[in-house]
C-alpha positions, -999 to 999 in steps of 0.1 A, spaced: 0 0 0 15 35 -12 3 64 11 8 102 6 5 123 35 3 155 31 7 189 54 9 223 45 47 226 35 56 190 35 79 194 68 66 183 99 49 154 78 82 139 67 92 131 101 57 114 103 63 96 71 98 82 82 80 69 112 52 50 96 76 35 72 97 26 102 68 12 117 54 -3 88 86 -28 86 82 -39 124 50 -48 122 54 -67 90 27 -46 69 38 -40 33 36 -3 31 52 28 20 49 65 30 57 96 10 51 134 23 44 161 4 27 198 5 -7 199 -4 1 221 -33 13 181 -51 -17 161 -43 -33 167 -78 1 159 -97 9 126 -73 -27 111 -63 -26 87 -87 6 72 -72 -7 62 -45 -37 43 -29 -46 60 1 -47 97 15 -33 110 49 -43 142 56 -22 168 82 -40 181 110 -34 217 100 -52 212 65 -86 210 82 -95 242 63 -89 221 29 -107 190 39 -141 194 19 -116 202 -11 -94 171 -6 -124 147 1 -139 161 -33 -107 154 -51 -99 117 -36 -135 113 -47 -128 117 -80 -100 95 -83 -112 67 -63 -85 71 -34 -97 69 6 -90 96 26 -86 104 64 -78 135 83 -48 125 109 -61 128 147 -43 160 158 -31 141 192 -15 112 171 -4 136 146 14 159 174 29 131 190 43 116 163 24 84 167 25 63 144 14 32 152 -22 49 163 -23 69 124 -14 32 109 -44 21 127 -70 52 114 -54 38 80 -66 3 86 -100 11 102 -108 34 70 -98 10 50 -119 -21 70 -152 -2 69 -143 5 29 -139 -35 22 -171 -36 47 -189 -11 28 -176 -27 -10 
C-alpha cells in the first residue's frame, strides 16, 4: 500500500512519514509513506492508494475529500493528538480502520 500524507509545507509530515515507514517494517505490513505539500496532491494522487491528511489542513478538507472522490483514493484526516505526538502506530491504525469499513462497505 502507497500512502501520501500531506501537510501544508511537506515538513513536519516527513518526520511522520519516516515513522510510519519505520513502523510499517516492524509490524510486518507491506507499506510505503511519501510526504508532500498539499500544493502536489493533484500531480501525485494517482501514485498512490490512500490519502493521509495533516491536521493543520482541516480548512482544505471538503476540497481534498472532493478530489480523492474523483480518483477513487480513501482519505482520512490525521487525529491531531497522534499527529502531534508523532504516533505512528495509532495513524497506521485510522489507515486500517478506513480501509476495514471501505472493504465492509464494498
Amino acid at each position: 500500500m502507497k500512502i501520501i500524507l500531506i501537510c501544508a509545507a511537506g515538513m513536519s509530515s516527513s518526520l511522520i512519514a519516516n515513522k510510519m515507514n519505520k513502523r510499517f517494517k516492524e509490524m510486518g505490513i507491506e507499506g510505503h509513506v511519501d510526504s508532500f505539500s498539499s500544493s502536489e496532491l493533484i500531480a501525485r494522487i494517482d501514485n498512490y492508494d490512500f490519502v493521509l491528511v495533516g491536521p493543520q489542513l482541516r480548512y482544505l478538507y471538503k476540497s481534498i475529500c472532493e478530489t480523492c472522490a474523483e480518483h477513487d483514493k480513501p482519505v482520512v484526516m490525521i487525529d491531531p493528538v497522534s499527529y502531534g505526538r508523532q504516533d505512528a502506530e495509532k495513524i497506521i491504525d485510522q489507515v486500517q480502520q478506513v480501509l476495514k469499513e471501505k472493504n465492509k462497505n464494498g
